[in-house]
C-alpha positions as CSV (number, residue, x, y, z in Angstrom):
1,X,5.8,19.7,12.8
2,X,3.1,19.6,10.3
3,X,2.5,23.1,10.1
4,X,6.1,24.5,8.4
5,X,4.9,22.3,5.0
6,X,1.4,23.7,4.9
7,X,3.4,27.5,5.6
8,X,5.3,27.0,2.3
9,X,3.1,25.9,0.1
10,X,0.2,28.7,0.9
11,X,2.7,30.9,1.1
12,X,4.2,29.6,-2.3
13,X,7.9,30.4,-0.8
14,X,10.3,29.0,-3.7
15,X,13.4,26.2,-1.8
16,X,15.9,24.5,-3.1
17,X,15.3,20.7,-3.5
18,X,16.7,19.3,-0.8
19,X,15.1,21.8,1.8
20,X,11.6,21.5,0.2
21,X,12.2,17.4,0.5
22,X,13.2,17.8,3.9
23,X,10.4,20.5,5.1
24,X,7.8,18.1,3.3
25,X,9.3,14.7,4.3
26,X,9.1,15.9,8.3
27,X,5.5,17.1,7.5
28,X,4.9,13.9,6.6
29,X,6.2,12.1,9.4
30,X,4.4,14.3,12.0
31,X,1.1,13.6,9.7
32,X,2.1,9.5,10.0
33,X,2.2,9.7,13.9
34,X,-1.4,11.6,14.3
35,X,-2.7,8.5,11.7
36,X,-0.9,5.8,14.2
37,X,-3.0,7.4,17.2
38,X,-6.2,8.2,15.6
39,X,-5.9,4.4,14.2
40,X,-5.4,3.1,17.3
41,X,-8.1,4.9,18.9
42,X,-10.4,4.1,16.1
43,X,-11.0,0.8,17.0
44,X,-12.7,1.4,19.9
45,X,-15.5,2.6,17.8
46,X,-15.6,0.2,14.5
47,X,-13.4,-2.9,13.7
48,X,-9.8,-3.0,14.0
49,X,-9.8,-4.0,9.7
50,X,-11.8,-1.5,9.1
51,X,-9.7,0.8,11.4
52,X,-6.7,-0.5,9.5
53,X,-8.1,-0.3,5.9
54,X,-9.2,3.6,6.8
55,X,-5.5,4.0,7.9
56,X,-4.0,2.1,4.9
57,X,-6.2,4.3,3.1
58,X,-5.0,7.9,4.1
59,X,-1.4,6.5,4.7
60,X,-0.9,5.7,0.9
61,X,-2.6,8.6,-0.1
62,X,0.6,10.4,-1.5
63,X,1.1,7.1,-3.3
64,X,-2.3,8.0,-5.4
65,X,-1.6,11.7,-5.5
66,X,1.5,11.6,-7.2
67,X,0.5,8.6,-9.5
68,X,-2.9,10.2,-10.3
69,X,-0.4,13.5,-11.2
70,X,0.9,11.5,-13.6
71,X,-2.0,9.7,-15.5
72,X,-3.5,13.0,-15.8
73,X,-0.2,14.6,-17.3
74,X,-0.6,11.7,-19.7
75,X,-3.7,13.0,-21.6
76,X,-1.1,15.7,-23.2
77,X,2.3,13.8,-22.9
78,X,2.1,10.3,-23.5
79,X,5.4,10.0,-21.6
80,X,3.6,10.5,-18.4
81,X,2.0,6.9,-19.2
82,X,5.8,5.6,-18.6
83,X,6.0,7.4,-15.3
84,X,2.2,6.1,-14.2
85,X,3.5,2.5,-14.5
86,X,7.0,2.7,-13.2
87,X,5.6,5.0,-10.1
88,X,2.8,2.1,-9.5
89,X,4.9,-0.6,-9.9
90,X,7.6,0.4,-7.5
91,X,5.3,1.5,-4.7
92,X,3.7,-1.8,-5.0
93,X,6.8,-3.8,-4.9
94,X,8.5,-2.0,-2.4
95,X,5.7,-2.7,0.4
96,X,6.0,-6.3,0.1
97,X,9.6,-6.1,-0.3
98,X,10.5,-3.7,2.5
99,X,7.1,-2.8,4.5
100,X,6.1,-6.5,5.2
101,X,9.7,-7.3,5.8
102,X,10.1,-4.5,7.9
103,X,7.6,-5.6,10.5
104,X,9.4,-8.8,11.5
105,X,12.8,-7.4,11.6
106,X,11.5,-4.6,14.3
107,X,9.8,-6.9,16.7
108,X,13.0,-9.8,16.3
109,X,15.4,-6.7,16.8
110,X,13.3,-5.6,19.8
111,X,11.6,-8.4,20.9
112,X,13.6,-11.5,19.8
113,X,10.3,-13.0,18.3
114,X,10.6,-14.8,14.8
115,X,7.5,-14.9,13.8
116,X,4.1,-12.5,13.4
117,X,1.1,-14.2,13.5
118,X,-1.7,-12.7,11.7
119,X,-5.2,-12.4,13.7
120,X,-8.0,-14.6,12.5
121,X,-9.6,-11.2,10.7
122,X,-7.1,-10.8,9.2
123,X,-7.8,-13.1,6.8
124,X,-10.3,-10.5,5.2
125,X,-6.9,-8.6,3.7
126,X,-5.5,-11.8,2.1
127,X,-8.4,-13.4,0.6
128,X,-9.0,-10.0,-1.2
129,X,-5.6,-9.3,-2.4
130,X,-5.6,-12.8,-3.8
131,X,-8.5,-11.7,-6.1
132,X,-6.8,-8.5,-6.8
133,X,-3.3,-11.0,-7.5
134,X,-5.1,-13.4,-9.8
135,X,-7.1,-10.3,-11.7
136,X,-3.5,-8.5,-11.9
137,X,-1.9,-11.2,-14.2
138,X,-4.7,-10.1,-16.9
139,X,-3.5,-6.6,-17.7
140,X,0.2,-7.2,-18.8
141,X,-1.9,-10.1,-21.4
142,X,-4.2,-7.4,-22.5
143,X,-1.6,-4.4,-22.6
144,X,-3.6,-1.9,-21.3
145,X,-5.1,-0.5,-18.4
146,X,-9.3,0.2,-19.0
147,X,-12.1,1.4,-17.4
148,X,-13.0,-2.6,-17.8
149,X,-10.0,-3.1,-15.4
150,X,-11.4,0.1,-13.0
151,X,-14.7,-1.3,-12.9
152,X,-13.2,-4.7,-11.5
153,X,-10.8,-3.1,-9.0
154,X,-12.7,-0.4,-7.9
155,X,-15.7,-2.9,-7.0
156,X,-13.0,-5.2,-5.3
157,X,-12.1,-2.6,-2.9
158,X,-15.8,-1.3,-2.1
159,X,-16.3,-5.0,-0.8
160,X,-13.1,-5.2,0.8
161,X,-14.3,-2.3,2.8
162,X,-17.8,-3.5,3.4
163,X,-16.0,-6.9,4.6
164,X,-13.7,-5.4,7.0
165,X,-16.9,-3.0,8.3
166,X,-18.8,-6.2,9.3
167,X,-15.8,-7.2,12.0
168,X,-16.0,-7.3,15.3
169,X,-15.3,-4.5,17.5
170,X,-12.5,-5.2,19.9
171,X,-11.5,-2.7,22.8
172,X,-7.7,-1.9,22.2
173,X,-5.2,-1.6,24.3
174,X,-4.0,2.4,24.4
175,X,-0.6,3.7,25.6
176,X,0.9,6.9,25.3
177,X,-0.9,10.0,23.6
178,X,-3.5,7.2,22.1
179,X,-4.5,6.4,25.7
180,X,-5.2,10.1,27.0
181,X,-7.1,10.5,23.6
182,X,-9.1,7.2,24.0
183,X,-10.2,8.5,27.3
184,X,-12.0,11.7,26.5
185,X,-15.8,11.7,26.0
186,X,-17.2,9.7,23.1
187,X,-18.7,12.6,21.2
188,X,-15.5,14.7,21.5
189,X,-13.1,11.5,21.4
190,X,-14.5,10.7,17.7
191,X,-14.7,14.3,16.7
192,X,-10.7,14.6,17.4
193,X,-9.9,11.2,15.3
194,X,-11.9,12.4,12.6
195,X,-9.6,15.5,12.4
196,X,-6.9,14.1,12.6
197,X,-7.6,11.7,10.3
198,X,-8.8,14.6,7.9
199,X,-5.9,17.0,8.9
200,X,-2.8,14.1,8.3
201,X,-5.0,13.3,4.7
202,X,-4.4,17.1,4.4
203,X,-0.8,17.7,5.1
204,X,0.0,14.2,3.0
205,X,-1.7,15.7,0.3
206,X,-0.1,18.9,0.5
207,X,3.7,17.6,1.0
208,X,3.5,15.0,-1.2
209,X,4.4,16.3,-4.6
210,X,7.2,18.6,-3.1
211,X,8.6,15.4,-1.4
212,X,8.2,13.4,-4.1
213,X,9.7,16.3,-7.1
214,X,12.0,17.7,-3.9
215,X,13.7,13.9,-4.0
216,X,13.8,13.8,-7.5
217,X,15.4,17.1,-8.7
218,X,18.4,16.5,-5.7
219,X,18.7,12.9,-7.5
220,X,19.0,14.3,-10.9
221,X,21.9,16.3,-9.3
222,X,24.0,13.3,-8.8
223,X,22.5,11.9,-12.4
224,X,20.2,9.0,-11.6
225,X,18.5,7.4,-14.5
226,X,15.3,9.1,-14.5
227,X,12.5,6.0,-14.8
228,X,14.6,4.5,-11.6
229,X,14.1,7.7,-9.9
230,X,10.4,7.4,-10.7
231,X,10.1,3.9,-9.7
232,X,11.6,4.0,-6.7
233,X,12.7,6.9,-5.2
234,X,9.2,8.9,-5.6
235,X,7.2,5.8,-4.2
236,X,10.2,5.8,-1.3
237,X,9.1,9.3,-0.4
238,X,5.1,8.8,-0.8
239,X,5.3,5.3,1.1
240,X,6.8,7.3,4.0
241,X,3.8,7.6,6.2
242,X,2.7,4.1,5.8
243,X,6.9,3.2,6.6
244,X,6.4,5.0,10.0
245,X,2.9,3.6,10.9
246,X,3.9,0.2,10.6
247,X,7.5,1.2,12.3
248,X,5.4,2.7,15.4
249,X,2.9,-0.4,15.8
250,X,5.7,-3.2,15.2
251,X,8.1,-1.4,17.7
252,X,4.4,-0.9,20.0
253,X,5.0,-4.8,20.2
254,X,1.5,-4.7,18.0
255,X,3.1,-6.9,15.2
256,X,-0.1,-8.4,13.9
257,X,-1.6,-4.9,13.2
258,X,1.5,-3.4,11.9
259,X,1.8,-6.8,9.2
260,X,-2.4,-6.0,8.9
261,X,-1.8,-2.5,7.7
262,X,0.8,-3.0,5.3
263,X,-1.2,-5.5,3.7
264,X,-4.2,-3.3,3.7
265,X,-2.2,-1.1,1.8
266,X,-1.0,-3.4,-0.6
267,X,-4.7,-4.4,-1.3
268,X,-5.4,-0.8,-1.6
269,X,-2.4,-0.3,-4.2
270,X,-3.6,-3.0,-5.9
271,X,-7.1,-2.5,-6.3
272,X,-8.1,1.3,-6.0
273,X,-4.7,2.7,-6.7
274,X,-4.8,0.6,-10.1
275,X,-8.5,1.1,-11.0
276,X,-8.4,4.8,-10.6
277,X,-5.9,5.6,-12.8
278,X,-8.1,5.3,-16.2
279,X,-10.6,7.3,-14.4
280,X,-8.1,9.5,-14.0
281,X,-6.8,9.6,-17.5
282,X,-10.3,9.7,-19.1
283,X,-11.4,12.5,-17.3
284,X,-8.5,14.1,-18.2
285,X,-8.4,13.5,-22.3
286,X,-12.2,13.9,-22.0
287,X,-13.3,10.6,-23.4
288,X,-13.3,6.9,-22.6
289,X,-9.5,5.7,-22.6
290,X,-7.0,3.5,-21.6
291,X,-3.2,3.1,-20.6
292,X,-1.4,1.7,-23.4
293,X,1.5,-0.5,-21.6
294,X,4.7,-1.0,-23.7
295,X,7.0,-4.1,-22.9
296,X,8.8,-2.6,-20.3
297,X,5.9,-1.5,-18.6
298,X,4.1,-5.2,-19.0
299,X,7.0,-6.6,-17.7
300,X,7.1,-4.5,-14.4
301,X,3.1,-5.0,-14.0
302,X,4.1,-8.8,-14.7
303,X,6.7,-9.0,-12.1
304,X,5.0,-6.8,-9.3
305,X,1.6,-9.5,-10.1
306,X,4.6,-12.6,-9.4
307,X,6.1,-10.4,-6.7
308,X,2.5,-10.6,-5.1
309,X,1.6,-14.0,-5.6
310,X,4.9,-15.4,-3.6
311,X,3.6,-12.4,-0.8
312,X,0.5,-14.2,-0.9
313,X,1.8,-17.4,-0.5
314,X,4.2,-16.9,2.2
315,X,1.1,-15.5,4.6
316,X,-1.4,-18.1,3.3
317,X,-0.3,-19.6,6.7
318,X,-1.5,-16.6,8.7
319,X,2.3,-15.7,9.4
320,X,5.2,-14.4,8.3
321,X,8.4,-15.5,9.7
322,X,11.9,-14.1,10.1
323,X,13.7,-16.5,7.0
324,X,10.4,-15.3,5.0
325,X,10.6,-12.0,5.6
326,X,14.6,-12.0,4.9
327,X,13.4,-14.2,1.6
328,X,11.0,-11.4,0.1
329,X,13.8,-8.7,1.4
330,X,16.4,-10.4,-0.4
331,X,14.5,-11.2,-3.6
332,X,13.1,-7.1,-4.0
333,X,16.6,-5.6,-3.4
334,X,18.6,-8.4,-5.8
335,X,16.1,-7.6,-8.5
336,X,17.2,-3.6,-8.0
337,X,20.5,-4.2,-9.1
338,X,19.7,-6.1,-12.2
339,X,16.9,-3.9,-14.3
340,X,17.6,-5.9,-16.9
341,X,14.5,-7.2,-18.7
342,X,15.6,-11.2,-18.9
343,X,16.2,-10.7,-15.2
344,X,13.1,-9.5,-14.9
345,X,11.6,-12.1,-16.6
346,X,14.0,-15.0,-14.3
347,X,12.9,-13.2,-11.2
348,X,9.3,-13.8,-12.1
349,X,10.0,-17.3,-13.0
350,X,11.6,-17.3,-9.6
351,X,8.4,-16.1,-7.7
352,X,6.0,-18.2,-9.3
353,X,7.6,-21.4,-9.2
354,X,8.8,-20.6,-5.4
355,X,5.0,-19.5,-4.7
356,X,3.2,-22.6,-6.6
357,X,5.6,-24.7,-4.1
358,X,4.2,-23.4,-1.2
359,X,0.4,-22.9,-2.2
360,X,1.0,-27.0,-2.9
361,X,2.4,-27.8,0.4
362,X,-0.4,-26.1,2.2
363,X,-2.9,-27.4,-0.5
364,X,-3.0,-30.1,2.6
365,X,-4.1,-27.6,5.4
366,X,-6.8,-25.8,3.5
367,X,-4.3,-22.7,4.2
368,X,-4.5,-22.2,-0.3
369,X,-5.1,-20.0,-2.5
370,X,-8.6,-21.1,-3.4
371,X,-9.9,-21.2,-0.1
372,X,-8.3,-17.7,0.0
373,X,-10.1,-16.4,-3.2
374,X,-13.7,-18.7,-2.3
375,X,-13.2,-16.3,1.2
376,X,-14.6,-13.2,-0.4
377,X,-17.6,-15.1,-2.2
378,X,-18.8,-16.9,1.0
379,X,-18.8,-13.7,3.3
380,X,-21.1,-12.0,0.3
381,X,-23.1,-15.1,0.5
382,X,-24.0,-15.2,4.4
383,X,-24.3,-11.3,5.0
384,X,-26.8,-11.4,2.0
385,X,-28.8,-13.8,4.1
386,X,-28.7,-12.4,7.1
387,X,-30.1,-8.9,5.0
388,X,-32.8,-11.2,3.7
């Protein structure tokens, strides 16, 4: 199913827009299920975070292709900048809104449970994207995005990574085409997840800016407002993969590792995805530079840091219920209908008042944001020792 996207675009065959989003979008969806197996299959060699954080990784790779397409188009056109931010914004937003609210709708519609419990490791994820959360609320005060702000995010996800390396390893349990793959030889068994992990990174890299430019000529057809169709409708169609990952695990009756990877990709969005766009943008102008943000720009960045915190706060209990999950669905797609900037600026009000609430109540339980952001800090601490 993979191979009709990587046809066209070696073969440079011109389509219309809604066949090239189609071709592209299945390509990606074939690419998505060989990332659920080789994920799965993964863990019986290394940790099921850093099994997840490798899949988060590759999943949201169109997510940085067609962002980092943008910040390098800005070096010539500073309208690109506009496109960077709406593009990063609304990929952000919409995995908390949708992806994490996705999982518990699956397993209640299929399995009548309310509630996905995180696993204890899981904790890893959440105590790093509180440091990315608290860190994000600096750049909409500053107005730009700077190699100062890569430096910090880039360095956050390196030890997110090393973090979720030093888990245990847990034997999974395999079904379907995961199981016959898990049960080949070692040697040959790792060799095949590493292809398919590099041949899924491949196609996703390869169908995502026809996807993402297929779904946005066919919208311009029916005259959407083009920053909406940025914001939302090109991080719709480069969120895909990770959509379908979590779709497959959560319907697998594996909530807790769908919930994991979605929030592994959230803490990739908001670390690496973020930091490498002045990187991006530098190398591009050929100097040192930085993403000026304009109003509307610090208030989506402003919003999508509230958006975050109220995430964060909701799974500070290492769980995410079915009125929870309905609460971050409802407040994303209300927030659509009204781009207005003073309901932006209620809606954040609205987050951070309904997330300082909660991080109070569980202030009592040691389930806070502190002990979520000290986390981080005391893993460093111990595996330095135990180097020493």
């Amino acid at each position: 199913m993979s191979l009709p996207t990587i046809a066209f675009r070696l073969t440079g065959v011109e389509l219309s827009a809604p066949a090239e989003a189609a071709i592209s979008g299945v390509g990606i969806v074939a690419a998505a299920f060989l990332l659920a197996w080789a994920t799965e299959v993964a863990q019986m060699d290394v940790s099921q975070s850093l099994a997840l954080a490798a899949l988060a990784l590759v999943a949201v790779l169109p997510e940085y292709a067609v962002d980092g397409f943008f910040a390098w188009r800005a070096a010539d056109d500073p309208a690109y900048l506009h496109y960077a931010a709406a593009n990063m914004t609304g990929g952000n937003r919409l995995l908390i809104g949708i992806g994490w609210s996705m999982v518990v709708f699956l397993v209640w519609l299929k399995f009548r449970q309310r509630v996905v419990h995180l696993q204890k490791h899981q904790k890893v994820e959440l105590s790093f994207l509180a440091l990315a959360t608290v860190y994000s609320f600096v750049i909409p005060i500053k107005g730009t995005i700077s190699l100062v702000d890569s430096a910090v995010l880039v360095s956050l996800f390196g030890l997110y990574l090393w973090a979720s390396s030093r888990a245990g390893v847990e034997e999974p349990e395999l079904v379907g085409p995961a199981a016959a793959l898990g049960a080949i030889g070692k040697r040959r068994r790792r060799a095949l997840v590493l292809f398919f992990f590099g041949f899924s990174a491949a196609v996703i890299l390869v169908s995502a800016e026809p996807f993402a430019e297929g779904l946005v000529h066919t919208g311009k057809q029916f005259r959407i407002d083009e920053f909406i169709l940025v914001q939302w409708i090109a991080p719709l169609a480069s969120e895909a993969p990770e959509l379908v990952v979590i779709a497959i695990f959560a319907l697998a009756n594996k909530g807790p590792q769908a919930l994991g990877a979605v929030v592994s990709s959230k803490v990739n969005q908001w670390t690496l995805l973020i930091g490498t766009l002045p990187i991006i943008y530098s190398i591009s102008l050929g100097s040192p530079g930085a993403l000026a943000l304009d109003s509307r720009q610090a208030e989506e960045i402003l919003l999508t840091s509230a958006q975050s915190a109220f995430g964060l706060a909701v799974l500070a209990s290492m769980s995410l219920s079915l009125r929870e999950a309905l609460a971050l669905f409802v407040l994303f797609s209300v927030q659509l209908v009204f781009p207005n900037p003073t309901v932006r600026y209620v809606f954040i009000g609205i987050y951070l008042v309904l997330a300082a609430l909660l991080f109070i109540r569980q202030a009592e339980t040691r389930a806070g944001l502190l002990d979520l952001i000290r986390m981080p800090f005391t893993g460093l601490r111990r595996g330095f020792n135990s180097l020493g």
